[in-house]
Backbone as CSV, one residue per row, in Angstrom:
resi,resn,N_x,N_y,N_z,CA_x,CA_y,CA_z,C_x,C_y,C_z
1,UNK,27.973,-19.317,-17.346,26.569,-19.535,-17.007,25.910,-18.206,-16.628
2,UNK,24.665,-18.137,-17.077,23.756,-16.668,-16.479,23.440,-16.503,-15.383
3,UNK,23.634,-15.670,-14.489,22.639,-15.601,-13.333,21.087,-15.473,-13.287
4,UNK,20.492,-15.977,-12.487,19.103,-15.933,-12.904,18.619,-14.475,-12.632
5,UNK,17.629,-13.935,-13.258,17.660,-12.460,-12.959,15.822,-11.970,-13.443
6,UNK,15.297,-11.156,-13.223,14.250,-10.564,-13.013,14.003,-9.144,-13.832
7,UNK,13.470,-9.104,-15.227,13.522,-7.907,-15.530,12.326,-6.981,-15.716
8,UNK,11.822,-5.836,-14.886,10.689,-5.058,-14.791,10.629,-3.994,-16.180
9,UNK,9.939,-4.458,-16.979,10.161,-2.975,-18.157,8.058,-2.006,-17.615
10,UNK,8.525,-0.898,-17.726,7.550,-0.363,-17.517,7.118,0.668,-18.320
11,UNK,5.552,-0.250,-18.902,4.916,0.044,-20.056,4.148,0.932,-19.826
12,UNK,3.376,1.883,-18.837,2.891,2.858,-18.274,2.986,3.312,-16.865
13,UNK,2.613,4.832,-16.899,3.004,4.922,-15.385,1.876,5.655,-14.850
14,UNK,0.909,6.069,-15.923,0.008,7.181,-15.946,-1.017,6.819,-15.189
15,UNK,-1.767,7.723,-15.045,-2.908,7.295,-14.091,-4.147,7.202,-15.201
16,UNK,-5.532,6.993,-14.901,-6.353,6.353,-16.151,-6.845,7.112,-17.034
17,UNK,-6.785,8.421,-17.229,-6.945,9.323,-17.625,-5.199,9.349,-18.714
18,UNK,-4.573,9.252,-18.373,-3.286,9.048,-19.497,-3.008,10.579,-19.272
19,UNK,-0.833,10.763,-19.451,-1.214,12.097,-19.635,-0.161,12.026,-20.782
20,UNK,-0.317,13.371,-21.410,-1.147,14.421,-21.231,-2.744,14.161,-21.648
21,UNK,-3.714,14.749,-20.565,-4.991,14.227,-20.599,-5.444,14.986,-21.975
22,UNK,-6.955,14.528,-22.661,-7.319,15.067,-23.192,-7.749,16.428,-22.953
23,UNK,-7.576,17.636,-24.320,-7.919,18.740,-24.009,-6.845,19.885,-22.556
24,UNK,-6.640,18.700,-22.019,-5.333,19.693,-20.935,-4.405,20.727,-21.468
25,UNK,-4.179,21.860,-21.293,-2.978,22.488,-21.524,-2.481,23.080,-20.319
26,UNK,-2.689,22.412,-19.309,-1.161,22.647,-18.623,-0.255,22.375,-18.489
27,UNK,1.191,22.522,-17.419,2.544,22.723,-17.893,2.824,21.006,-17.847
28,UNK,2.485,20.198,-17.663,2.711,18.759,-17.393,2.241,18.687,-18.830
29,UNK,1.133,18.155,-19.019,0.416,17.929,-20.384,0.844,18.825,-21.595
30,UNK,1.784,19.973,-21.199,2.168,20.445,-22.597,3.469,19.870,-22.789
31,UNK,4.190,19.840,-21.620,5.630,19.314,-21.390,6.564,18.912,-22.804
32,UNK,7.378,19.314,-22.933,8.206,18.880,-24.125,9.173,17.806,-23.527
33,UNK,9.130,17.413,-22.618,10.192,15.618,-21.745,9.476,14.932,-22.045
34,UNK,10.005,14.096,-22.723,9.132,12.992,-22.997,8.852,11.407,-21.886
35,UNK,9.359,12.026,-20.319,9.170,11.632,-19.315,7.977,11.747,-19.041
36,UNK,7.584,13.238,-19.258,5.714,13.375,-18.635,5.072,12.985,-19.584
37,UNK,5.293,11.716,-20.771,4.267,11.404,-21.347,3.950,9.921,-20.675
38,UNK,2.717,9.371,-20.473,2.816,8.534,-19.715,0.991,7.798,-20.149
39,UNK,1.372,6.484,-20.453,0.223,5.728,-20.702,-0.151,4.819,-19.264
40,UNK,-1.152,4.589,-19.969,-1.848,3.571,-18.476,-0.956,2.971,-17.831
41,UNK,-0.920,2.220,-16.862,0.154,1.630,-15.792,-0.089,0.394,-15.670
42,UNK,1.226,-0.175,-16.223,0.952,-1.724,-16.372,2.970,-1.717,-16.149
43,UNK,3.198,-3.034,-16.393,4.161,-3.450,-16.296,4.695,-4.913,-16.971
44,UNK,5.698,-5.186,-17.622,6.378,-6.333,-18.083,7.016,-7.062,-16.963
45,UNK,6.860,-7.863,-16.825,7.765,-8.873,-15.929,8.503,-10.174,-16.900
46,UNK,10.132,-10.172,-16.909,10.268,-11.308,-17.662,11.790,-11.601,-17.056
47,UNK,11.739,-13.112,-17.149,12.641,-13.779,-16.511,13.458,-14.452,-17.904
48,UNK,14.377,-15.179,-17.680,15.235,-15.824,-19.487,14.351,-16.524,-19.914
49,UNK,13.255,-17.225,-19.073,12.392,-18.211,-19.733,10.824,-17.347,-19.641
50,UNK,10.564,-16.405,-19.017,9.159,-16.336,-18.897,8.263,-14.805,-19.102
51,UNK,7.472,-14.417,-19.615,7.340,-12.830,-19.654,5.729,-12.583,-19.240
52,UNK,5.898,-11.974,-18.356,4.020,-11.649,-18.466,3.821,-10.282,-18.128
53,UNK,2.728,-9.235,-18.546,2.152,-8.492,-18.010,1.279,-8.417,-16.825
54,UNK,1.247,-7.468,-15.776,0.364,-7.240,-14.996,-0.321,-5.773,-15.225
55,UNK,-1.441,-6.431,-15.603,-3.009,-5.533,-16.309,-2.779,-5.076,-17.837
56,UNK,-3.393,-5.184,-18.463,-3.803,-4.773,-20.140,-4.702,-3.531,-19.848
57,UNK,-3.733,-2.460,-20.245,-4.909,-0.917,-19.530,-5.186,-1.018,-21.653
58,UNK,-5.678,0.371,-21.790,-6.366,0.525,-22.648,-5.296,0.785,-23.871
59,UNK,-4.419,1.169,-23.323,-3.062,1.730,-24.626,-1.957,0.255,-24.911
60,UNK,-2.789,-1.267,-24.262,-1.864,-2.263,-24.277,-1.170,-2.645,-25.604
61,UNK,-2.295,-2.498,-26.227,-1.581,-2.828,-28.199,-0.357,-1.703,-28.398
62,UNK,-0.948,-0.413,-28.015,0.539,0.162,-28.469,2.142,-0.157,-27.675
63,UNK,1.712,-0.455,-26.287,2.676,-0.737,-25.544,3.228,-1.835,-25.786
64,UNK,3.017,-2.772,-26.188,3.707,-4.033,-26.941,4.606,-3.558,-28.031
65,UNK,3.708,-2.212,-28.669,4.648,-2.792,-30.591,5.283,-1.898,-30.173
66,UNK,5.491,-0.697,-28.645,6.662,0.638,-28.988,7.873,0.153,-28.266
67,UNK,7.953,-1.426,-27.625,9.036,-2.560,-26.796,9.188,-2.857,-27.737
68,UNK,8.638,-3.486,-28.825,8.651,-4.837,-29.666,8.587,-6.188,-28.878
69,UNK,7.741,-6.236,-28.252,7.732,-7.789,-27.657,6.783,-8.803,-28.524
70,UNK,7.799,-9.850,-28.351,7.589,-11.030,-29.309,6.730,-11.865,-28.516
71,UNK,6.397,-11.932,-26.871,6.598,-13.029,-26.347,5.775,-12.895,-25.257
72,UNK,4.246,-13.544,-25.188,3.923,-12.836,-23.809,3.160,-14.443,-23.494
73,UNK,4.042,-15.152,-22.502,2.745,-16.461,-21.134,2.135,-15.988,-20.341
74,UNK,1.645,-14.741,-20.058,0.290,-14.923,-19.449,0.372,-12.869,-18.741
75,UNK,-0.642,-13.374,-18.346,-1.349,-12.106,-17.950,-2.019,-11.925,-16.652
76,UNK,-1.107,-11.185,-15.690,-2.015,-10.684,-14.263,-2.733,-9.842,-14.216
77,UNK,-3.956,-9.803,-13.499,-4.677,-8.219,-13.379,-4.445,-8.190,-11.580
78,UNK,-4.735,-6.821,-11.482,-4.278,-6.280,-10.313,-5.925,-6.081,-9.520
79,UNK,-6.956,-5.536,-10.788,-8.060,-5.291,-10.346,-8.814,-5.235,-11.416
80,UNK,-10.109,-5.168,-10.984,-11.188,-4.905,-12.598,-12.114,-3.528,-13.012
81,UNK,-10.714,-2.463,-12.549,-10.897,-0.945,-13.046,-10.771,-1.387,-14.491
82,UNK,-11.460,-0.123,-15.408,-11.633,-0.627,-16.669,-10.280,0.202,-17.016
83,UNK,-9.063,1.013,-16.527,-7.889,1.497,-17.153,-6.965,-0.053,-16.864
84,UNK,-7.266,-0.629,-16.327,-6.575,-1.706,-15.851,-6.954,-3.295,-16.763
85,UNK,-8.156,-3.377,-16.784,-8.481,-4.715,-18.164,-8.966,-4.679,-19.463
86,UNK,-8.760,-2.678,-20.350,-9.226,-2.574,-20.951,-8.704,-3.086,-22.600
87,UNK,-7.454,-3.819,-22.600,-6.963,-4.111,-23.561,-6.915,-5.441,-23.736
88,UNK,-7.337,-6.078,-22.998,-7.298,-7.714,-23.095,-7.668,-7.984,-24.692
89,UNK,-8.705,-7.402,-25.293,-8.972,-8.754,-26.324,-7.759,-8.511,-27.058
90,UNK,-6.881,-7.790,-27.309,-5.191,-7.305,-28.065,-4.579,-8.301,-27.767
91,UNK,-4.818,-9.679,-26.847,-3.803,-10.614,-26.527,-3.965,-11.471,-27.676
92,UNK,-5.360,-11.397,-28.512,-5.566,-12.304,-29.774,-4.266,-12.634,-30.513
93,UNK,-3.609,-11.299,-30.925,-2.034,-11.317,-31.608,-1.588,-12.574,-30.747
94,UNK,-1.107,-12.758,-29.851,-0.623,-13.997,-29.285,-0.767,-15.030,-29.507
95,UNK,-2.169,-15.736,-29.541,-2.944,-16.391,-29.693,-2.569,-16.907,-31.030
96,UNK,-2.280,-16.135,-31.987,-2.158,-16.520,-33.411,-1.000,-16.448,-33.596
97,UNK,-0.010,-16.016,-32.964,1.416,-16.275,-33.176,1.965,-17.409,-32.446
98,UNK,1.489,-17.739,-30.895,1.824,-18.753,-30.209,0.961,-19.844,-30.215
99,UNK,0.386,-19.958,-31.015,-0.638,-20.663,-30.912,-0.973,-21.664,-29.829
100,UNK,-1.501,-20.887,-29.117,-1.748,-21.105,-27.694,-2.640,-20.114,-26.726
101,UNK,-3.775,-21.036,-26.195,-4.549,-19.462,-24.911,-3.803,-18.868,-24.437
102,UNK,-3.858,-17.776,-23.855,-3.014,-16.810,-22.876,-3.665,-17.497,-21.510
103,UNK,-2.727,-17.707,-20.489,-3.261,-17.349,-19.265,-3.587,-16.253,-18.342
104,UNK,-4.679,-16.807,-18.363,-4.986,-15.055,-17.266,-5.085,-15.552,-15.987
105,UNK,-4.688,-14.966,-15.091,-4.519,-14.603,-13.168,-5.316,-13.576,-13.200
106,UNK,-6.447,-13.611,-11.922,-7.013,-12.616,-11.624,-7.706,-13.178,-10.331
107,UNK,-8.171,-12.330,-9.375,-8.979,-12.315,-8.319,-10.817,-12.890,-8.543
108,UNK,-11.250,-12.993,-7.964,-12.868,-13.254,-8.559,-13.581,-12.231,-8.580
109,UNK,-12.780,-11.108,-8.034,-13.822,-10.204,-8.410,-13.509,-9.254,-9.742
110,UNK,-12.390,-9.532,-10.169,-11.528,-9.169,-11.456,-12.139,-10.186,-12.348
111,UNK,-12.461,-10.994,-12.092,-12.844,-12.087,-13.176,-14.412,-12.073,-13.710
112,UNK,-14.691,-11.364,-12.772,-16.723,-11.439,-12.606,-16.722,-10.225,-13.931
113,UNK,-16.247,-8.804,-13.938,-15.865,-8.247,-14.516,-15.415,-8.361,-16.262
114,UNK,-14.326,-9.030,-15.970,-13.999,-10.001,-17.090,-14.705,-10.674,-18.580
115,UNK,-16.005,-11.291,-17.578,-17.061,-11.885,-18.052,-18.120,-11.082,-18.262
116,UNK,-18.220,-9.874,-17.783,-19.240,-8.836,-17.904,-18.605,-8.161,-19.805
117,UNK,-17.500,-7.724,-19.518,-16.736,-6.943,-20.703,-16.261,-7.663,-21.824
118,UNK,-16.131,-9.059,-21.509,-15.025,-9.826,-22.501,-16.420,-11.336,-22.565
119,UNK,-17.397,-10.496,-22.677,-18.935,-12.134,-22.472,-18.714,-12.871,-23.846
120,UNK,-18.001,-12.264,-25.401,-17.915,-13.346,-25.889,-16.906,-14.311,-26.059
121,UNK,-15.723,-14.033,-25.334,-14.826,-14.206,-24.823,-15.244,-15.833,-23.902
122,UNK,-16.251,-15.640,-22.957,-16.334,-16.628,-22.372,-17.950,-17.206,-22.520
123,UNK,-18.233,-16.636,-23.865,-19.849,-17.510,-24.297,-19.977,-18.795,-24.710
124,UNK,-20.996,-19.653,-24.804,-21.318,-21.231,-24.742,-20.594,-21.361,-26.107
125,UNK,-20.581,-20.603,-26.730,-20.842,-20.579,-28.433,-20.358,-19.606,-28.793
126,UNK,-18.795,-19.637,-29.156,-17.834,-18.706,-29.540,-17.580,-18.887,-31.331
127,UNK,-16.428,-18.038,-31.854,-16.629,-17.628,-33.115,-15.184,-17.869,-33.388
128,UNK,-14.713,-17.757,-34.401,-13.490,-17.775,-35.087,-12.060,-16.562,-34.243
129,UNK,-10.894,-16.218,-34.031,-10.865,-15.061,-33.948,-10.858,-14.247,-32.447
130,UNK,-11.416,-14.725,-31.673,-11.617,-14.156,-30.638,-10.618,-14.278,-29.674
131,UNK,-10.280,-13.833,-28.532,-8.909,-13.997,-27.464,-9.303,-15.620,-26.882
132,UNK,-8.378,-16.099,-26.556,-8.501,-17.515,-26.323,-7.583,-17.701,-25.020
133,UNK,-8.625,-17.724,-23.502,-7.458,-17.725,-22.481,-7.600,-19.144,-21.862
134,UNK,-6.895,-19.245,-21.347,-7.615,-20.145,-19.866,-7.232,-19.403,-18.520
135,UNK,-8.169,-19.195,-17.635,-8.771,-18.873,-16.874,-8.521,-19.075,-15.509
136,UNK,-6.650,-18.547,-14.383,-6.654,-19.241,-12.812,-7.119,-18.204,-11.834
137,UNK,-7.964,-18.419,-11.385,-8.860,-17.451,-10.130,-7.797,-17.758,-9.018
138,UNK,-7.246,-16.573,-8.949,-6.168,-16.361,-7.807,-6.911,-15.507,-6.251
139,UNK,-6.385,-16.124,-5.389,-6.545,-15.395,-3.883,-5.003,-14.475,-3.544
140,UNK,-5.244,-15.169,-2.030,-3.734,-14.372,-1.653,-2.756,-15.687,-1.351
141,UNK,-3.284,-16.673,-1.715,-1.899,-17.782,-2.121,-1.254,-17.383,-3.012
142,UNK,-0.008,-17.897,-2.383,1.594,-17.999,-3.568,0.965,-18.613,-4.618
143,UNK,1.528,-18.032,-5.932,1.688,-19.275,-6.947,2.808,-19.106,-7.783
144,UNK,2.836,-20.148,-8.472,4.011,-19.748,-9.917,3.093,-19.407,-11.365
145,UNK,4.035,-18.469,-12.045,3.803,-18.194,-13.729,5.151,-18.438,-13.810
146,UNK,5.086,-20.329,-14.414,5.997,-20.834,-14.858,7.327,-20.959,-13.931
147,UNK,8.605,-19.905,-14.245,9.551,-19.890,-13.194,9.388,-18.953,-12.233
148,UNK,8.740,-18.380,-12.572,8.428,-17.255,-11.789,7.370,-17.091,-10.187
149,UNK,8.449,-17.173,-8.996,6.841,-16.803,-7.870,6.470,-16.045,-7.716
150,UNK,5.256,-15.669,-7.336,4.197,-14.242,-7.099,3.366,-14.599,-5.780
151,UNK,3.659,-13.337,-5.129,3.268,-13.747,-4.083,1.698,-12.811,-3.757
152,UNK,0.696,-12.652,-3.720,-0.361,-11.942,-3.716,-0.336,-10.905,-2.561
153,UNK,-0.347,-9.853,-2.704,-0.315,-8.249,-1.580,-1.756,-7.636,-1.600
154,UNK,-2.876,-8.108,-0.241,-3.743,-7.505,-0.762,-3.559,-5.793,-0.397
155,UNK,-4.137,-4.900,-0.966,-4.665,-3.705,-0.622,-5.416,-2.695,-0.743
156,UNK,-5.783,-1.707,-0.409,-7.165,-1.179,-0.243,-6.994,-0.200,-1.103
157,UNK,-8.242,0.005,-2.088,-8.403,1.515,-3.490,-9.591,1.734,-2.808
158,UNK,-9.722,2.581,-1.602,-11.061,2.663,-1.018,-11.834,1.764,-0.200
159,UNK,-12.561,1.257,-0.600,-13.323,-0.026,-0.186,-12.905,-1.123,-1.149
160,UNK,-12.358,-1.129,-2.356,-11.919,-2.404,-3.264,-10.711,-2.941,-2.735
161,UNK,-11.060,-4.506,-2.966,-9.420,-4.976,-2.519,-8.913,-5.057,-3.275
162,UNK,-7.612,-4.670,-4.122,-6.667,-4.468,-5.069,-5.368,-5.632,-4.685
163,UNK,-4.601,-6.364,-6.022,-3.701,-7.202,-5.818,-2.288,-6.774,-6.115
164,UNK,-1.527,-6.261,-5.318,-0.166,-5.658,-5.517,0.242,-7.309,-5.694
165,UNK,1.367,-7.283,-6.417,2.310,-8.747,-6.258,3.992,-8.613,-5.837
166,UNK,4.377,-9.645,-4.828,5.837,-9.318,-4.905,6.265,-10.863,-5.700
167,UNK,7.095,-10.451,-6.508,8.347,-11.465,-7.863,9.245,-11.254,-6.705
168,UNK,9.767,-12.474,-6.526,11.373,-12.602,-5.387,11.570,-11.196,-4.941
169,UNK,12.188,-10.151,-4.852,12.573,-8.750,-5.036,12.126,-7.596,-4.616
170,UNK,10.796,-8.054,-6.229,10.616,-7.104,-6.439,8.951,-7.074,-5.722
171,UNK,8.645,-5.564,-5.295,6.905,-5.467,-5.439,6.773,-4.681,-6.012
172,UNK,5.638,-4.616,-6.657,4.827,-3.718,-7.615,2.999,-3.714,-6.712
173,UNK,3.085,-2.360,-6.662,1.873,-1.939,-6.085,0.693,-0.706,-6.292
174,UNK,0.157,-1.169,-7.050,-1.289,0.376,-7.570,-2.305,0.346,-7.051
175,UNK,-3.056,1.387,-7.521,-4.219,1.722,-6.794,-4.721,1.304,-5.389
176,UNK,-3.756,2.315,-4.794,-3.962,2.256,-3.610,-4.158,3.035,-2.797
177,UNK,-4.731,3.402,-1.714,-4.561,4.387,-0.414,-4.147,3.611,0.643
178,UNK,-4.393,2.218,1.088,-4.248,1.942,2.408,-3.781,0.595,2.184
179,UNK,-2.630,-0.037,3.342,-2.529,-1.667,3.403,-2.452,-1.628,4.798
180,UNK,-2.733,-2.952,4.984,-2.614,-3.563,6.440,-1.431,-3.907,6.644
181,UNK,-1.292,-4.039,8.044,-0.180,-3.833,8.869,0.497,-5.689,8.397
182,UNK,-0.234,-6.569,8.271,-0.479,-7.941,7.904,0.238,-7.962,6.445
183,UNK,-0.005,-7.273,5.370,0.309,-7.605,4.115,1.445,-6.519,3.684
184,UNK,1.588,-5.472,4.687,2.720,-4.979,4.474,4.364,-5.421,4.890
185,UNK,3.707,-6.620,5.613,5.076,-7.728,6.306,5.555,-8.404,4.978
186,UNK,4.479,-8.512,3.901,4.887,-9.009,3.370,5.773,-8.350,1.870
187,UNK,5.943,-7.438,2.095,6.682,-6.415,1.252,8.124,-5.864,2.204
188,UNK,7.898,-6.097,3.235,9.811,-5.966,4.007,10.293,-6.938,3.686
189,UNK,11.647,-6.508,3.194,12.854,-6.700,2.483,12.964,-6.925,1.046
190,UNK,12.083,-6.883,0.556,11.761,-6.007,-1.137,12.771,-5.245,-1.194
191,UNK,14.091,-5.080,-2.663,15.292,-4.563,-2.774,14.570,-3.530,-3.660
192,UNK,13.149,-3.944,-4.724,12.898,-2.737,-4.833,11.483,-2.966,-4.946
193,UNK,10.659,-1.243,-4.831,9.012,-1.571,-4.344,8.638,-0.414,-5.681
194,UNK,7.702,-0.749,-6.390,6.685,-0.129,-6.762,5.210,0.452,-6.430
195,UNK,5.288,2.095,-6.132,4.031,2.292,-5.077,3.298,3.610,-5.788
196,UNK,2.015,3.660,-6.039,1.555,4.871,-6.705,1.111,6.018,-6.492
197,UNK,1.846,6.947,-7.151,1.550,8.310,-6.275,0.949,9.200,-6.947
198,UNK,-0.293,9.360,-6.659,-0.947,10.332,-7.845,-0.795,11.508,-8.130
199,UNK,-0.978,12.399,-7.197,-0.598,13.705,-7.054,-0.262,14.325,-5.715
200,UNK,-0.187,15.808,-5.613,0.315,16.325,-4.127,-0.764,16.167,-3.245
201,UNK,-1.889,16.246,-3.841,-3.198,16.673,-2.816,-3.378,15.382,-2.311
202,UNK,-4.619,15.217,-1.697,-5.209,14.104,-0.938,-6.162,13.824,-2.202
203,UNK,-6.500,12.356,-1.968,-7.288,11.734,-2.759,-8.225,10.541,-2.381
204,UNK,-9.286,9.876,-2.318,-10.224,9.235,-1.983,-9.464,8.034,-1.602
205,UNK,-8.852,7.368,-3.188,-8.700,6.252,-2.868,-7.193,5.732,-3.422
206,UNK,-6.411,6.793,-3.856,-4.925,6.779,-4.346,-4.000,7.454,-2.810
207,UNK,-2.492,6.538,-3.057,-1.687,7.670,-2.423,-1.147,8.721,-3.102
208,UNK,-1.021,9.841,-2.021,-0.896,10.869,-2.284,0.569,11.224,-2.087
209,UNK,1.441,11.992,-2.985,2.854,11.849,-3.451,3.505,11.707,-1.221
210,UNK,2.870,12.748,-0.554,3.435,12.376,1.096,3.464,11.074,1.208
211,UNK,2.240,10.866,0.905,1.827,9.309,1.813,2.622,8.153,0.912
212,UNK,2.760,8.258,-0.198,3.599,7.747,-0.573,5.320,7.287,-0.193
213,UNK,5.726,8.306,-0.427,7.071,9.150,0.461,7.116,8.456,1.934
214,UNK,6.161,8.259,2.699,5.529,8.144,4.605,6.375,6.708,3.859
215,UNK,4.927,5.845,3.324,5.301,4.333,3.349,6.341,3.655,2.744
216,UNK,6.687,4.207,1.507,8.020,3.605,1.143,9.155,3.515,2.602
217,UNK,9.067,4.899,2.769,10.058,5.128,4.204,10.230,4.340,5.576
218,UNK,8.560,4.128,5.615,8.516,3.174,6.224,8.988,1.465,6.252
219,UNK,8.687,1.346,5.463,8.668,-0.352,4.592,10.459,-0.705,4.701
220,UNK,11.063,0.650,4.272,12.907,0.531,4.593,13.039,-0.352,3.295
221,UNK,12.253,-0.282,1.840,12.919,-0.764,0.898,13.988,0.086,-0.104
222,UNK,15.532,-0.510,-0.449,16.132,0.614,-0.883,15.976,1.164,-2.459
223,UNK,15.073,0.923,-2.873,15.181,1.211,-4.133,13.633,1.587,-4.829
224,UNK,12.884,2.771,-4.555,11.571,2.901,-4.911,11.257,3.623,-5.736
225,UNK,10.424,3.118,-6.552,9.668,4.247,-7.693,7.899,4.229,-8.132
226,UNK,7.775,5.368,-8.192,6.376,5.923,-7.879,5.719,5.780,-9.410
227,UNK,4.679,5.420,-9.375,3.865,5.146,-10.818,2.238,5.292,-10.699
228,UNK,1.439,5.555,-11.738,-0.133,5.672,-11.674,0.270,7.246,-11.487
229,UNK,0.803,7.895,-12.256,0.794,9.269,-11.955,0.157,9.784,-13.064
230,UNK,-0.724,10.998,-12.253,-1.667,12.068,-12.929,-0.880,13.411,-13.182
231,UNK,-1.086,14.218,-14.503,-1.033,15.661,-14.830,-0.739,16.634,-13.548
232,UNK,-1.417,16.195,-12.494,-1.167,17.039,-11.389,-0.050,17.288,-9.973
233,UNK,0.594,16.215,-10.565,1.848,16.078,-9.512,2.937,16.881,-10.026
234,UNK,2.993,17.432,-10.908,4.064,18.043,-11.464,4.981,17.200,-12.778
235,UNK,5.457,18.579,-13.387,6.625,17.563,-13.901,7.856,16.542,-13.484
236,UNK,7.928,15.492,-14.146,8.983,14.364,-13.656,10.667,14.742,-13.430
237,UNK,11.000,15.864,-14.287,11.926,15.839,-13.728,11.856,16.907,-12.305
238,UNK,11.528,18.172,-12.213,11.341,18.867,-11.077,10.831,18.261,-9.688
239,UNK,9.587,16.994,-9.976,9.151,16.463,-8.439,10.626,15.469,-8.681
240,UNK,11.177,14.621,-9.108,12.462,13.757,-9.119,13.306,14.887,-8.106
241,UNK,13.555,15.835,-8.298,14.307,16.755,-7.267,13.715,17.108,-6.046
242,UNK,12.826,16.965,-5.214,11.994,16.957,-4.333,12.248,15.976,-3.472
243,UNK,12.571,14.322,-4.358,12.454,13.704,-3.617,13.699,12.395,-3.015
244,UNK,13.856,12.047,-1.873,14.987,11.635,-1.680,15.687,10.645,-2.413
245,UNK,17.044,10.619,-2.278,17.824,10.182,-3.000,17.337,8.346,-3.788
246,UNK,16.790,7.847,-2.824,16.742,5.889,-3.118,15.010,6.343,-3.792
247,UNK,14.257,7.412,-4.321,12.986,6.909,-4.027,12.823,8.318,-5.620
248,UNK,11.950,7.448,-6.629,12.248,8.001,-7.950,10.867,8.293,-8.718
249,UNK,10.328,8.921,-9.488,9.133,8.352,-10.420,10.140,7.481,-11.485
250,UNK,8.714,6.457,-11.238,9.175,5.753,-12.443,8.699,6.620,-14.062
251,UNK,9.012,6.014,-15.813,8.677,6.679,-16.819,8.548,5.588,-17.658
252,UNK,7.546,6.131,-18.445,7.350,4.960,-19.754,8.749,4.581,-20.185
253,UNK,9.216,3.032,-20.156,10.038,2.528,-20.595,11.230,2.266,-19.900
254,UNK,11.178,2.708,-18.784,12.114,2.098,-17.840,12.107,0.753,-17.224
255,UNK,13.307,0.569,-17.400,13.434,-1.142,-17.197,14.304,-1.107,-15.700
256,UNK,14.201,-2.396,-14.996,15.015,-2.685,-13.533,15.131,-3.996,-13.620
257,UNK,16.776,-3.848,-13.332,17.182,-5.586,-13.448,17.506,-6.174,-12.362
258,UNK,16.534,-7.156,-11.629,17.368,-7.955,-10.012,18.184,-8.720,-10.582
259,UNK,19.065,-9.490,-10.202,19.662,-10.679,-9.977,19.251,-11.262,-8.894
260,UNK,18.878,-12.653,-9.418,18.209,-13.802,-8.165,19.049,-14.577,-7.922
């Protein structure tokens, strides 16, 4: 018999700008590792029965066909930055292979958005062809995608409230600078945490590779890796040596397997 198990593949790590950015030639963006190449920041979540993404950034079509995934029930957004919902109508492929809407999870203020960018998507009077979802306006209640629980993490990109999620395990957490003392209870004992670190400097509304480093440390989860990274943090393998032993950048295409 299988153990039940949890698998994270990670389809970007980049920050929204993608690197290497356009026009950049510095030593990150020229980089010959194909570690510092890094598309928008999203993530696969899939269980033996269930697979979904959290956020469709703008490079989502390619990030499907360079996995080969056959198989996607539904779709979380984290927030309604446009590096974060810019690939949605690409779920159409689905649609016509599974013949079936996609579900989308999102916040209401991710959804208001939604309807701003994706209006024929949700017009009186639609057309042949178009993405076909149905539609659950999520808070910070638990819910399930299918076998899967998700538990809602709010936190702060400035003044926006942003939706980190913890899967049994695991958390996954972007665009962020700040959480409360309240929703960070709910990320202790997470075996492993996803937290984003943009670069060395300080930044408005991202953590910054310290503050990053501070809270993982804090939180006491053993197994962390840093994602939403920009051109300016350095190269991946040199900051990887910087930083302590349990606590990693993550890279396009790295996968993490729990057992539940």
């Amino acid at each position: 018999m299988h153990s039940p198990f949890l698998q994270i593949t990670f389809l970007g790590t980049g920050t929204s700008s993608g690197v290497p950015m356009i026009a950049c030639d510095c030593d990150v963006c020229t980089s010959s590792d194909p570690n510092d190449n890094r598309l928008r920041s999203s993530i696969l979540v899939e269980s033996e029965t269930t697979s979904f993404v959290i956020d469709t950034t703008p490079d989502f079509r390619y990030q499907m066909l360079r996995i080969n995934n056959k198989k996607l029930d539904a779709v979380l957004f984290t927030h309604p930055h446009k590096d974060h919902i810019a690939g949605l109508d690409d779920i159409r492929a689905y649609n016509y292979i599974q013949k079936k809407p996609m579900e989308v999870f999102a916040n209401a203020l991710t959804i208001e958005a939604l309807k701003r960018e994706y209006y024929y998507v949700f017009a009186e009077k639609t057309y042949p062809g178009i993405p076909q979802i149905n539609i659950h306006t999520i808070d910070l209640t638990p819910f399930m995608i299918a076998d899967i629980s998700v538990i809602p993490i709010q936190v702060w990109h400035l003044n926006m409230p942003v939706l980190g999620f913890r899967m049994n395990d695991f958390t996954y957490i972007t665009d962020a600078n700040r959480i409360d003392d309240s929703e960070k209870a709910k990320i202790r004992g997470s075996k492993v945490l996803v937290l984003n670190a943009l670069r060395k400097e300080n930044h408005i509304s991202h953590f910054n590779l310290a503050q990053a480093v501070a809270l993982a440390t804090e939180l006491e989860v053993p197994e962390v890796y840093f994602t939403h990274i920009s051109h300016q943090l350095g190269k991946h393998e040199e900051v990887n040596k910087t930083l302590p032993e349990h606590i990693r950048l993550a890279h396009d295409g790295l996968t993490v397997k729990l057992h539940i």
